[in-house]
ROTORPA-883484 format. One record per residue (C-alpha): x, y, z. Coordinates in Angstrom, 2 decimals, decimal comma, padded with zeros to 5 digits. Layout:
<node><east>X</east><north>Y</north><up>Z</up></node>
...
END
This chain:
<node><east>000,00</east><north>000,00</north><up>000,00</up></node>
<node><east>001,24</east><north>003,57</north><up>-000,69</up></node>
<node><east>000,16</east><north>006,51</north><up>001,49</up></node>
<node><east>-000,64</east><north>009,61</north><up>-000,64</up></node>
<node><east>-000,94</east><north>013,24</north><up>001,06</up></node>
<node><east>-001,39</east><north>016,63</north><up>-000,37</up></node>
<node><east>-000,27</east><north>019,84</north><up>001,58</up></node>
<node><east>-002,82</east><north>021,48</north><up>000,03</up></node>
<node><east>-001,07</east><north>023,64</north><up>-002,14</up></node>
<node><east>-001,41</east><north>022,63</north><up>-005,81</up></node>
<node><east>-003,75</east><north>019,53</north><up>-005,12</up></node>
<node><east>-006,98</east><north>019,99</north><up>-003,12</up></node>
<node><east>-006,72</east><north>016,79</north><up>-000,64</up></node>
<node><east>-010,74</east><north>015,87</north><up>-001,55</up></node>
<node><east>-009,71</east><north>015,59</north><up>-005,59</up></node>
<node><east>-006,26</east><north>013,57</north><up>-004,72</up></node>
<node><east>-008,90</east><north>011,22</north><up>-004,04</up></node>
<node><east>-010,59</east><north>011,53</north><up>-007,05</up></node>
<node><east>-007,27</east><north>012,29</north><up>-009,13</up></node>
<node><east>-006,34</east><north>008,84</north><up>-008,31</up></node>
<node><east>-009,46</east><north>007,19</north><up>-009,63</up></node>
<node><east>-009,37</east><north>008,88</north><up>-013,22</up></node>
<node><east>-007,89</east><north>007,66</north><up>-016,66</up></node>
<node><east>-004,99</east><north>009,98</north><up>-016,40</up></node>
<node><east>-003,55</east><north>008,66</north><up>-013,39</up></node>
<node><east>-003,86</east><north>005,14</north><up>-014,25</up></node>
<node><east>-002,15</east><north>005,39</north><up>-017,56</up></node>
<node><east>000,87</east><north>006,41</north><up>-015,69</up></node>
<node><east>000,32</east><north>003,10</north><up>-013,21</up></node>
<node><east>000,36</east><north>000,74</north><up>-016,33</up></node>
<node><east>003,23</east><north>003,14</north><up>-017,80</up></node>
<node><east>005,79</east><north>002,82</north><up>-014,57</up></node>
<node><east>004,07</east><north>-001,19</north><up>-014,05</up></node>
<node><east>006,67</east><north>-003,20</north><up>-013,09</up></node>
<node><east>005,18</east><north>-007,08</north><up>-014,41</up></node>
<node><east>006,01</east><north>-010,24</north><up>-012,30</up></node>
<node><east>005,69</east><north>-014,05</north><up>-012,76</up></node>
<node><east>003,45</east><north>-014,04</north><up>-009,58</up></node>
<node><east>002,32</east><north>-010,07</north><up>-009,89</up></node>
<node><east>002,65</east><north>-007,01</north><up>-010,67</up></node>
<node><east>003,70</east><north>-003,64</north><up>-008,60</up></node>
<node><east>004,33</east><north>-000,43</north><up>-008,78</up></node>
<node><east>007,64</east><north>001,48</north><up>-007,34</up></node>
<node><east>007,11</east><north>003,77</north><up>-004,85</up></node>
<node><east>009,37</east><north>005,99</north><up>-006,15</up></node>
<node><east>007,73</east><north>006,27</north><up>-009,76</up></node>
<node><east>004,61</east><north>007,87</north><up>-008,42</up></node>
<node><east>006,12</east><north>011,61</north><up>-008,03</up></node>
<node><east>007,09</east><north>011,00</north><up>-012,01</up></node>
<node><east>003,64</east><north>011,06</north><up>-012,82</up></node>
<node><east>001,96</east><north>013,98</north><up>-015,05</up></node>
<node><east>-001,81</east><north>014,70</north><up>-014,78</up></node>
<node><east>-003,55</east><north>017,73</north><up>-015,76</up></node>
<node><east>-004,16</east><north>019,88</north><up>-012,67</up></node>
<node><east>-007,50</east><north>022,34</north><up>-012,47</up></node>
<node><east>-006,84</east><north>025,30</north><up>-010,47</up></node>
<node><east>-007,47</east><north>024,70</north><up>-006,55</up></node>
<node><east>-011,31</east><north>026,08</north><up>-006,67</up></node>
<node><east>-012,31</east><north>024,01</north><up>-009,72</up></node>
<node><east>-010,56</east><north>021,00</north><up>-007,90</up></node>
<node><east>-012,88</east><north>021,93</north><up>-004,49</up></node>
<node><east>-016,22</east><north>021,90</north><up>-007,02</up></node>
<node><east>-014,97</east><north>018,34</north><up>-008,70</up></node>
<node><east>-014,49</east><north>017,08</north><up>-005,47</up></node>
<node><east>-018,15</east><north>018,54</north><up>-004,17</up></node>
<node><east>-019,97</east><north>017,02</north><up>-006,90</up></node>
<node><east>-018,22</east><north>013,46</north><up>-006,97</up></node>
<node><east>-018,13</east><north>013,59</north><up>-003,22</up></node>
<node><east>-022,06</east><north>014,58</north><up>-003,39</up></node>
<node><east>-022,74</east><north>011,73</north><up>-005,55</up></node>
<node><east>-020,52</east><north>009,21</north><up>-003,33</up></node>
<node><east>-022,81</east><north>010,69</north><up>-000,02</up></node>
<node><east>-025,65</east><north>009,86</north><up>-001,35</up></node>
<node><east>-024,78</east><north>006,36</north><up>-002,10</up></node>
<node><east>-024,00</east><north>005,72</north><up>001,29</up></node>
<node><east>-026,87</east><north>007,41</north><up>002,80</up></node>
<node><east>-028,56</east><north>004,98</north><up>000,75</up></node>
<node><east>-026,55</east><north>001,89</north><up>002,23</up></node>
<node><east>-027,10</east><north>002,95</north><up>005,69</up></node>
<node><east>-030,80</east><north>003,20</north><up>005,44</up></node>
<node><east>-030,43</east><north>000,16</north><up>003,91</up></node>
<node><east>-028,65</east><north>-001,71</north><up>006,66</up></node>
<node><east>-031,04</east><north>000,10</north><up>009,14</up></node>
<node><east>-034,33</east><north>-001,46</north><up>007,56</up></node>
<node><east>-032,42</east><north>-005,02</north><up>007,12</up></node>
<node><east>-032,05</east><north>-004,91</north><up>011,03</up></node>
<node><east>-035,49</east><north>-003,47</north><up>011,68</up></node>
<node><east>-036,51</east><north>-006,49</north><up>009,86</up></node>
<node><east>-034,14</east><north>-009,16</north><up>011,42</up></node>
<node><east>-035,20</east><north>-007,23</north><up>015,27</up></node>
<node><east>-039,11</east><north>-008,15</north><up>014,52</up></node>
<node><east>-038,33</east><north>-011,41</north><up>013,21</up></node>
<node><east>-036,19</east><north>-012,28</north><up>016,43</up></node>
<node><east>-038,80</east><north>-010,69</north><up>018,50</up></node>
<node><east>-041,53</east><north>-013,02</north><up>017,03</up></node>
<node><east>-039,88</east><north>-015,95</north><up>016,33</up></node>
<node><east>-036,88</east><north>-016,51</north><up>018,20</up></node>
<node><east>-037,93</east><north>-014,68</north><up>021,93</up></node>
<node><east>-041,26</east><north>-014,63</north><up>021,63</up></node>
<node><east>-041,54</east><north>-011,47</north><up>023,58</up></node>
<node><east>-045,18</east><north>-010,77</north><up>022,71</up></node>
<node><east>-046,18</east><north>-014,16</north><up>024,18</up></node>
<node><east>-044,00</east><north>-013,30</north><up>027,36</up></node>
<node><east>-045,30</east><north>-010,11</north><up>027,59</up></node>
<node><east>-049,21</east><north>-011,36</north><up>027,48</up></node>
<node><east>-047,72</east><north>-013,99</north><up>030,36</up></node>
<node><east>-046,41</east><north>-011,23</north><up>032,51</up></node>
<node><east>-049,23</east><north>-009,11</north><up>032,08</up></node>
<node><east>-051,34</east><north>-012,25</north><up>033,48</up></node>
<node><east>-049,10</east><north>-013,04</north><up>036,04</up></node>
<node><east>-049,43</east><north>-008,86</north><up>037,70</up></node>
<node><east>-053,37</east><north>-010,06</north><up>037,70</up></node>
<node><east>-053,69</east><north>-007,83</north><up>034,26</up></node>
<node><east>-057,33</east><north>-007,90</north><up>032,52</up></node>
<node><east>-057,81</east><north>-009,61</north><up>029,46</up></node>
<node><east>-057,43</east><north>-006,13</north><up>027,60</up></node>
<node><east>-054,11</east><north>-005,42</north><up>029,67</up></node>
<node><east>-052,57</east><north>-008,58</north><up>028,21</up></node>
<node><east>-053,23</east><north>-007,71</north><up>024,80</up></node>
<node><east>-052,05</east><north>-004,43</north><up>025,11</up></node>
<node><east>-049,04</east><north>-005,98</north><up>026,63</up></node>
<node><east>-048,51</east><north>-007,58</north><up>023,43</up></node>
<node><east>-048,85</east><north>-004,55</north><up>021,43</up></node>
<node><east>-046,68</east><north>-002,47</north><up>023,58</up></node>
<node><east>-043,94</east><north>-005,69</north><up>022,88</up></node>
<node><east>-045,10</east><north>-005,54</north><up>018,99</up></node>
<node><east>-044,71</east><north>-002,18</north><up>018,46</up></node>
<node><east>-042,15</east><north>-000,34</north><up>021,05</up></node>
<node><east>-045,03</east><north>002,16</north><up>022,30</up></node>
<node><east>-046,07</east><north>002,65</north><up>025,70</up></node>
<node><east>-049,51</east><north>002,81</north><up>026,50</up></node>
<node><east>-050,10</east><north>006,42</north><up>026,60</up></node>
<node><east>-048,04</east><north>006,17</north><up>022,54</up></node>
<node><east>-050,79</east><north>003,25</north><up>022,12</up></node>
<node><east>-053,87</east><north>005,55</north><up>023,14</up></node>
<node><east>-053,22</east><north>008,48</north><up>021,33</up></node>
<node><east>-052,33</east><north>006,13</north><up>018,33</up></node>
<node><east>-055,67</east><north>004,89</north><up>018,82</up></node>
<node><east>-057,18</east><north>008,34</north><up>018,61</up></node>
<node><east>-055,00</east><north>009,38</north><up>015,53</up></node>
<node><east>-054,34</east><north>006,57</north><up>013,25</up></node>
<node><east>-057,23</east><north>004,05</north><up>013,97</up></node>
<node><east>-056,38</east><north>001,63</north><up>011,19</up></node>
<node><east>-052,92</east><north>001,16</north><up>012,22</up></node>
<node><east>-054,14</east><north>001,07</north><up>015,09</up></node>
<node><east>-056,69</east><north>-001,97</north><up>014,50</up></node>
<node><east>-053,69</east><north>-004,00</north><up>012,85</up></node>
<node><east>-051,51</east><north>-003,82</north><up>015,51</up></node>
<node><east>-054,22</east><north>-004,93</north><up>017,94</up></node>
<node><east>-055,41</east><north>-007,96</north><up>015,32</up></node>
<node><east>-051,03</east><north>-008,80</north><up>015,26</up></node>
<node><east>-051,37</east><north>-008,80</north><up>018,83</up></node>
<node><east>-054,08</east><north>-011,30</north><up>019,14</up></node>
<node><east>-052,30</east><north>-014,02</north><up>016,96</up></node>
<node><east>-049,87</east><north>-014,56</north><up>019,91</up></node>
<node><east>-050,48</east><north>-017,07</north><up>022,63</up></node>
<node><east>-050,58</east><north>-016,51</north><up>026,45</up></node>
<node><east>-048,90</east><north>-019,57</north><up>027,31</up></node>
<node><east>-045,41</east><north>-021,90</north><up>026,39</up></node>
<node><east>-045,13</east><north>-025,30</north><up>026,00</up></node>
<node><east>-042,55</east><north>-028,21</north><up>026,36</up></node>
<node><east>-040,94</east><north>-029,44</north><up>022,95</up></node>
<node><east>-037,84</east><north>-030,98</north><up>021,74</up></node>
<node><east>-036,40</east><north>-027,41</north><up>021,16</up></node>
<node><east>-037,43</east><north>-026,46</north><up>024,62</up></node>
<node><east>-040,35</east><north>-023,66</north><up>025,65</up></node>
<node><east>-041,98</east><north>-022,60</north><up>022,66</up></node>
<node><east>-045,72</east><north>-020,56</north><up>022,22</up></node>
<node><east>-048,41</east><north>-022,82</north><up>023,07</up></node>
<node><east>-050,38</east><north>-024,34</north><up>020,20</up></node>
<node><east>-047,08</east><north>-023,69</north><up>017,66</up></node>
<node><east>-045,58</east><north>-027,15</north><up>016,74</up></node>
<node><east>-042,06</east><north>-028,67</north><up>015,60</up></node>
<node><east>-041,42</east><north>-030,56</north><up>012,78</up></node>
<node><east>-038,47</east><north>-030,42</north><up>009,56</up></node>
<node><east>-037,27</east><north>-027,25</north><up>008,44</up></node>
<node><east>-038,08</east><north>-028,43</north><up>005,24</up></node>
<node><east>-042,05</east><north>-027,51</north><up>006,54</up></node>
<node><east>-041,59</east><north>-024,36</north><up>005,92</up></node>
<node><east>-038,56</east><north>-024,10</north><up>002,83</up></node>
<node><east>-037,68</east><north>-025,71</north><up>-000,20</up></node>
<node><east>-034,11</east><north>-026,57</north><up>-000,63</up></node>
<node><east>-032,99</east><north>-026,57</north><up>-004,12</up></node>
<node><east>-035,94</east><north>-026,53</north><up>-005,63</up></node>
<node><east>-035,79</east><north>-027,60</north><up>-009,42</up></node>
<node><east>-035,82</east><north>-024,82</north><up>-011,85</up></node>
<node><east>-035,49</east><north>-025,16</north><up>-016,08</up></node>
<node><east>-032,74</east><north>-023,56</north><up>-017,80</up></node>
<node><east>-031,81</east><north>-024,88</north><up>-021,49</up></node>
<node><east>-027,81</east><north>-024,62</north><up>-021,23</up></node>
<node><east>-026,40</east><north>-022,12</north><up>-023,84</up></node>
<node><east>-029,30</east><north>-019,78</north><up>-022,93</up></node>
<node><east>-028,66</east><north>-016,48</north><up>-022,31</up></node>
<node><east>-029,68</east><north>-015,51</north><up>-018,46</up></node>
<node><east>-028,73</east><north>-013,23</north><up>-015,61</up></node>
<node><east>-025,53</east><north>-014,63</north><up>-014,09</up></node>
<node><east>-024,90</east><north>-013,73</north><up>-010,52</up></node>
<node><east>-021,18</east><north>-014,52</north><up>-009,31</up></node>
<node><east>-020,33</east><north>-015,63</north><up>-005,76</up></node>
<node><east>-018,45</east><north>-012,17</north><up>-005,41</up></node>
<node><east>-021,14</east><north>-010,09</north><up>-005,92</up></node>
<node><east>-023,25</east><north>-011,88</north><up>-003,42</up></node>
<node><east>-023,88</east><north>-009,80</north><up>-000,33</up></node>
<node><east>-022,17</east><north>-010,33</north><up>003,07</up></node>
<node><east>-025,35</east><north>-008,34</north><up>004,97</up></node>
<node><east>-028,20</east><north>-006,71</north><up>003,15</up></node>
<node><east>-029,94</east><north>-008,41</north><up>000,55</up></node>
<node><east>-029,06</east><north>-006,83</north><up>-002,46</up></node>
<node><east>-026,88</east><north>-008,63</north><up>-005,08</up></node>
<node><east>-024,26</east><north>-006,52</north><up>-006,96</up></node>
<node><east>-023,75</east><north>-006,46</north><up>-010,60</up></node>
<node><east>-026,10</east><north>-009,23</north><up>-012,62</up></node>
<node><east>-024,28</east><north>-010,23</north><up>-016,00</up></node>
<node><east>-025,71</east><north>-011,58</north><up>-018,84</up></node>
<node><east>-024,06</east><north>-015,11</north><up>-019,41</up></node>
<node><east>-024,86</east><north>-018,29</north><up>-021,37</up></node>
<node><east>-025,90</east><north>-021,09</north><up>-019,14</up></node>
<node><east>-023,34</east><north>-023,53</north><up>-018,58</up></node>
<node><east>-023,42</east><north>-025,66</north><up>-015,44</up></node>
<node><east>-024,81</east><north>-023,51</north><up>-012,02</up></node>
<node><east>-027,57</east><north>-023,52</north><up>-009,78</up></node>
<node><east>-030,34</east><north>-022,04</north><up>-010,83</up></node>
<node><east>-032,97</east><north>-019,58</north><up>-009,29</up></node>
<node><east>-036,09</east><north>-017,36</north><up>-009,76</up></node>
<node><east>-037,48</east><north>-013,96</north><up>-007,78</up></node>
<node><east>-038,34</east><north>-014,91</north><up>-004,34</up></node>
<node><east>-035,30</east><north>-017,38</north><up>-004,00</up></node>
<node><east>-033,27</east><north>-016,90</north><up>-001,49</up></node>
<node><east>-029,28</east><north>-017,79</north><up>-002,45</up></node>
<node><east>-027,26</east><north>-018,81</north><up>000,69</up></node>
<node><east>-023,39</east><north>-019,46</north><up>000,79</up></node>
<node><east>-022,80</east><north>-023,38</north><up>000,94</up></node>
<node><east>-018,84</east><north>-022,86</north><up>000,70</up></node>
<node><east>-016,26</east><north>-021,98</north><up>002,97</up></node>
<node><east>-015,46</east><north>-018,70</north><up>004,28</up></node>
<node><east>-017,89</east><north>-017,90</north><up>002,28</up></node>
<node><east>-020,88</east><north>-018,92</north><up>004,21</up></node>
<node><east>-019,28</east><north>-017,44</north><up>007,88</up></node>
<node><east>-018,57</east><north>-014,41</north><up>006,19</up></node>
<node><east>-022,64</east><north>-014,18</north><up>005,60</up></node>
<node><east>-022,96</east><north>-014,48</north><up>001,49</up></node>
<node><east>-026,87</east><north>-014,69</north><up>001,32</up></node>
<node><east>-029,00</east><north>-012,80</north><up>-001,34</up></node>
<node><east>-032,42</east><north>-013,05</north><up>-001,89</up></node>
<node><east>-033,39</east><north>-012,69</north><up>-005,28</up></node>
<node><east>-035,54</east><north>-009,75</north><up>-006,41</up></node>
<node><east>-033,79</east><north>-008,65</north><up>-009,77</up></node>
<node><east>-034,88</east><north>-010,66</north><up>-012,56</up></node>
<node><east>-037,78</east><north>-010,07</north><up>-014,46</up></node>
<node><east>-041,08</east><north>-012,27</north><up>-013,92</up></node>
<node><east>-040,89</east><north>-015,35</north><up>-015,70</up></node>
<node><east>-036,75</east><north>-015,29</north><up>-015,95</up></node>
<node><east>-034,51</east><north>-018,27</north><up>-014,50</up></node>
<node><east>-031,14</east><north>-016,79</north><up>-013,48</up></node>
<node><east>-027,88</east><north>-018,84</north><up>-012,88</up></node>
<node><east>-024,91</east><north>-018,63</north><up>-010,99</up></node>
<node><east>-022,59</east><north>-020,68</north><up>-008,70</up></node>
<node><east>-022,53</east><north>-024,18</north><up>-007,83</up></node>
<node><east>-022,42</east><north>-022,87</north><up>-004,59</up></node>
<node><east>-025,44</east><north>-021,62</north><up>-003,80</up></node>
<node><east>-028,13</east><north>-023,94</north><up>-001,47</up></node>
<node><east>-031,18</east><north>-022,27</north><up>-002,90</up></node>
<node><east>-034,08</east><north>-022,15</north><up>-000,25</up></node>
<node><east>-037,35</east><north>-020,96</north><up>-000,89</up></node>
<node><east>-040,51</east><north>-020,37</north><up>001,04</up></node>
<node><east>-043,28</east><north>-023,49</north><up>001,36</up></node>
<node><east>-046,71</east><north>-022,55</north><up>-000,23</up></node>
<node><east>-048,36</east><north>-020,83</north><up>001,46</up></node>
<node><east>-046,00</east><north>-018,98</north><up>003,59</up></node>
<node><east>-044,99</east><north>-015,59</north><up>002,52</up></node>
<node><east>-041,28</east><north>-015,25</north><up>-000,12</up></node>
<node><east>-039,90</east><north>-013,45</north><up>002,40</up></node>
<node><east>-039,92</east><north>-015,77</north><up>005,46</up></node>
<node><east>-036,75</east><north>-017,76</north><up>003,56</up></node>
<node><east>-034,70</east><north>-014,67</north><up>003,58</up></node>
<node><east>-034,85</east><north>-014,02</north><up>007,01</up></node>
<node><east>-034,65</east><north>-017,65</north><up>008,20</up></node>
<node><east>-031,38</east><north>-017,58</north><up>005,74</up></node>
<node><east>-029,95</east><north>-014,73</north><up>008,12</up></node>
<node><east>-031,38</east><north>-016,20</north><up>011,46</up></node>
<node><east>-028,12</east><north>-016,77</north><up>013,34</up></node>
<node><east>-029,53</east><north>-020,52</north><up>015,05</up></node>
<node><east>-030,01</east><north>-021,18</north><up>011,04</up></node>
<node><east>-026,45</east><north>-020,05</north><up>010,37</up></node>
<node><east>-025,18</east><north>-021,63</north><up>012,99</up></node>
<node><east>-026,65</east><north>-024,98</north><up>012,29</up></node>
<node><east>-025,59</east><north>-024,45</north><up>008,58</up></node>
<node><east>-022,05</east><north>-023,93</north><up>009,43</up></node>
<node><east>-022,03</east><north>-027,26</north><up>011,39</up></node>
<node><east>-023,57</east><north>-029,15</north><up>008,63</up></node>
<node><east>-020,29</east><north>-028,22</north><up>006,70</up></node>
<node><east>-018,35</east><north>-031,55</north><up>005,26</up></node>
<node><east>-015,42</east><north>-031,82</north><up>003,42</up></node>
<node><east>-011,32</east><north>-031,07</north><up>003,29</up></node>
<node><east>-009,91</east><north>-028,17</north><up>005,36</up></node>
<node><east>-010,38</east><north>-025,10</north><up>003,01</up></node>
<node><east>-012,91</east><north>-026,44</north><up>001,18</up></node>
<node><east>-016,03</east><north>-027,30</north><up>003,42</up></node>
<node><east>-019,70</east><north>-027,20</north><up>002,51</up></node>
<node><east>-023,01</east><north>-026,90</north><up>004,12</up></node>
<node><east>-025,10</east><north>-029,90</north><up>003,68</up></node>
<node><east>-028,95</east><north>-028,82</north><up>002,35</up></node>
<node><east>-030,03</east><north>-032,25</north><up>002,99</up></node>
<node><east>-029,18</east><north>-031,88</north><up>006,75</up></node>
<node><east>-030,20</east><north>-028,42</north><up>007,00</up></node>
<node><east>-033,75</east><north>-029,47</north><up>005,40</up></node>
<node><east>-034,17</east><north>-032,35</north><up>008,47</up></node>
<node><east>-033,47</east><north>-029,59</north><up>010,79</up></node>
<node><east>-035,65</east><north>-029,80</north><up>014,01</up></node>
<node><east>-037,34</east><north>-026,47</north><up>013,58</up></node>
<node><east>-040,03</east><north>-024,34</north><up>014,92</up></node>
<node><east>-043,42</east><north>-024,26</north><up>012,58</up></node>
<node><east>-044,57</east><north>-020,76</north><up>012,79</up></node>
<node><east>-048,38</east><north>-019,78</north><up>012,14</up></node>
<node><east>-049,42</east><north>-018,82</north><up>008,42</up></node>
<node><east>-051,17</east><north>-015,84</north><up>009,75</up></node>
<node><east>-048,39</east><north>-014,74</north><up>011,71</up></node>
<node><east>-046,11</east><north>-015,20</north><up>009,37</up></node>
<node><east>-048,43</east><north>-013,07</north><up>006,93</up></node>
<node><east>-048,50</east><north>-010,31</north><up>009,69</up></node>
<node><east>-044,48</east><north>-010,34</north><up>009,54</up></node>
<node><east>-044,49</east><north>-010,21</north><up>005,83</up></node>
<node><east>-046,67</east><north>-007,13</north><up>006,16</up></node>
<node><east>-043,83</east><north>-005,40</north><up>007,69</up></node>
<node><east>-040,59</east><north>-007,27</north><up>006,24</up></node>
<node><east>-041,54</east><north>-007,20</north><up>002,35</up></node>
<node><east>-041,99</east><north>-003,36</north><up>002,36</up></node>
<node><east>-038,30</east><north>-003,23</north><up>004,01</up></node>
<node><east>-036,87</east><north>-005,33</north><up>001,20</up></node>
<node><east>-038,74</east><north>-003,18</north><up>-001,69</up></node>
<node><east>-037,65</east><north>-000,10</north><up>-000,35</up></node>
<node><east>-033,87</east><north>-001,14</north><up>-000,32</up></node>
<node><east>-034,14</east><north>-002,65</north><up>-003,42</up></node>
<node><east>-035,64</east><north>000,99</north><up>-004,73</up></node>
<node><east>-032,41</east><north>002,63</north><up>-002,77</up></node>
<node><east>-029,78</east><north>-000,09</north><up>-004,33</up></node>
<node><east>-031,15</east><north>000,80</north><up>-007,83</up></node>
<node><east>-031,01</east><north>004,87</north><up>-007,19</up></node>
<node><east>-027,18</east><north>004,13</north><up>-006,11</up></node>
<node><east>-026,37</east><north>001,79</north><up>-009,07</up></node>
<node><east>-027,74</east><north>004,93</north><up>-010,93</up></node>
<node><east>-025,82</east><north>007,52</north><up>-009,18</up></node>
<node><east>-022,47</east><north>005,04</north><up>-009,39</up></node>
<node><east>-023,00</east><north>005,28</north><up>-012,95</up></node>
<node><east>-023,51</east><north>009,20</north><up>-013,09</up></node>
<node><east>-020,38</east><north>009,37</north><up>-010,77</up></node>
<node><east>-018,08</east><north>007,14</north><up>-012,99</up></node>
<node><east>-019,44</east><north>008,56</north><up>-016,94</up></node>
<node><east>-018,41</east><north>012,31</north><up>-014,96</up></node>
<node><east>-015,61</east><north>011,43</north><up>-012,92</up></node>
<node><east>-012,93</east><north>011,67</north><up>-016,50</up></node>
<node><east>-014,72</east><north>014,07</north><up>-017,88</up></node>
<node><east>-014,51</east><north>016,29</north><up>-015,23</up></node>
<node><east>-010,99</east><north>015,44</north><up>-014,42</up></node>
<node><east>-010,21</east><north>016,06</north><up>-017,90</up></node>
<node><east>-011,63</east><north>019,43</north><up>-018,50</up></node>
<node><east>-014,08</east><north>018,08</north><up>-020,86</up></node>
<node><east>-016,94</east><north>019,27</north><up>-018,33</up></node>
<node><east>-017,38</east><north>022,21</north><up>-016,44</up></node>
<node><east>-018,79</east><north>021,90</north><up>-012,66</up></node>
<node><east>-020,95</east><north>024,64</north><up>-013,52</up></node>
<node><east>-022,69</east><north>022,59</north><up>-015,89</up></node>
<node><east>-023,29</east><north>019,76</north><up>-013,96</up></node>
<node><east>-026,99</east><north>019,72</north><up>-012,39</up></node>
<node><east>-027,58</east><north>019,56</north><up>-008,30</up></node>
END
């Protein structure tokens, strides 16, 4: 690595940043490359032998603004994005995993709480609100009010003994493979042109995939929208590659690595409930156990993972969550598409700017 610092002087220290990105600059990396059998470098001492065209100090500030603007604005988008994935992955512990709605209905009992406390119990554990939040949301937004109270009433008062230990009363146990398909079969003629998604563009958190190539099929797994792609591969899978698919259009088949265990939701539970079962950590957990194979090159076994002891959720409430989760998925899949946008509008100005080509003043807020 080389450390690169301007004093400010003749290069604004925003647009080194930039400087270093452009066409210019790297025509003088591959001019001073020094190639090797195993790979290639660049001298230290070549970099202050490079020439690039330098814009005087203010035009360099207004480069760097609007790049810099653009490059904001992406990652606004990626931390909204990483705050609705955890909204989502909060409720679905919440519901699923702790069951604090049932708990609170059972500690609301337990204080001698009316039949009305306990289910406002639940709603205060559903929703975050207190109860004075609860009555004036009652008095102001009835409707949302209404589904919140109709959420809360789908959760039991009570646990139960099971094989996985206390669970809500009346919920049952049974294969994972209940509620999600694992590699379910999809048709792809090989030599057909599809959407190609490679193991490196597959997400570590967040469910977005990165770039989608057009490819001929060769030999991959296979997947449609509402899939959900999860790592089978070491590191791969305990560095969290998942990606639930949401980018093709509606009768496509995509492709992409023999890697993938492809799980999909059970008819009738909702797409979504794969996704986040995918990212459950107990899931991941018991995924990265299943793993088989030589050091370096372990796998997660679907056929293990699909016998998984697991907890059968109810349809309805797992409608209720979908309510909530598949809005958080569209929303960051509408902010992943504006930044793919604005990475695009960043990259066609970024040499034209840099070049002189384009004035700042003509580029629009």
């Amino acid at each position: 690595m080389v450390l690169l610092r301007s004093d400010g002087t003749k290069v604004h220290p925003a647009f080194l940043r930039w400087l270093t990105q452009g066409p210019q600059w790297w025509s003088q990396v591959n001019q001073y490359l020094n190639v090797g059998a195993v790979f290639d470098s660049l001298k230290c001492a070549d970099i202050p032998k490079f020439e690039v065209y330098l814009p005087p100090i203010d035009e360099q500030k207004s480069i760097a603004k609007v790049l810099g603007d653009l490059d904001h604005k992406i990652l606004l988008n990626d931390q909204i994005n990483h705050t609705l994935e955890q909204m989502a992955l909060a409720i679905f512990k919440s519901w699923f995993v702790d069951f604090e709605p049932v708990k609170a209905k059972i500690a609301a009992l337990e204080a001698g709480g009316s039949e009305e406390d306990v289910l406002r119990a639940a709603m205060q554990a559903i929703s975050g609100k207190g109860g004075e939040e609860l009555t004036r949301l009652q008095a102001e937004q009835p409707e949302q009010y209404a589904e919140l109270r109709a959420t809360a009433e789908l959760f039991p008062s009570a646990m139960q003994d099971s094989e996985l230990g206390e669970i809500p009363e009346g919920w049952g146990v049974d294969h994972l493979s209940e509620l999600v398909q694992f590699n379910p079969r999809r048709s792809l003629k090989k030599g057909t042109l599809a959407p190609y998604l490679d193991m490196k563009n597959v997400p570590t958190s967040g469910h977005l995939a990165e770039d989608v190539v057009l490819r001929e099929m060769n030999s991959g797994t296979k997947f449609v929208n509402g899939d959900t792609l999860l790592a089978r591969i070491t590191p791969c899978l305990e560095n969290g590659k998942t990606a639930y698919v949401d980018f093709l259009d509606s009768d496509q088949v995509g492709w992409g690595s023999t890697e993938y265990i492809v799980m999909r939701s059970q008819e009738p539970y909702p797409e979504s409930m794969s996704y986040f079962i995918a990212r459950d950590g107990n899931f991941r957990q018991h995924a990265i156990q299943s793993m088989t194979g030589t050091s370096g090159r372990q796998r997660a076994n679907a056929k293990a993972l699909a016998e998984l002891p697991w907890l059968i959720y109810p349809r309805r409430l797992t409608e209720a969550f979908d309510r909530i989760a598949a809005p958080y998925l569209k929303l960051a899949k509408s902010h992943g598409n504006q930044s793919k946008s604005l990475s695009a509008i960043r990259d066609s100005l970024l040499p034209k700017l840099l070049s002189g080509e384009l004035d700042t003043t003509k580029v629009g807020a």
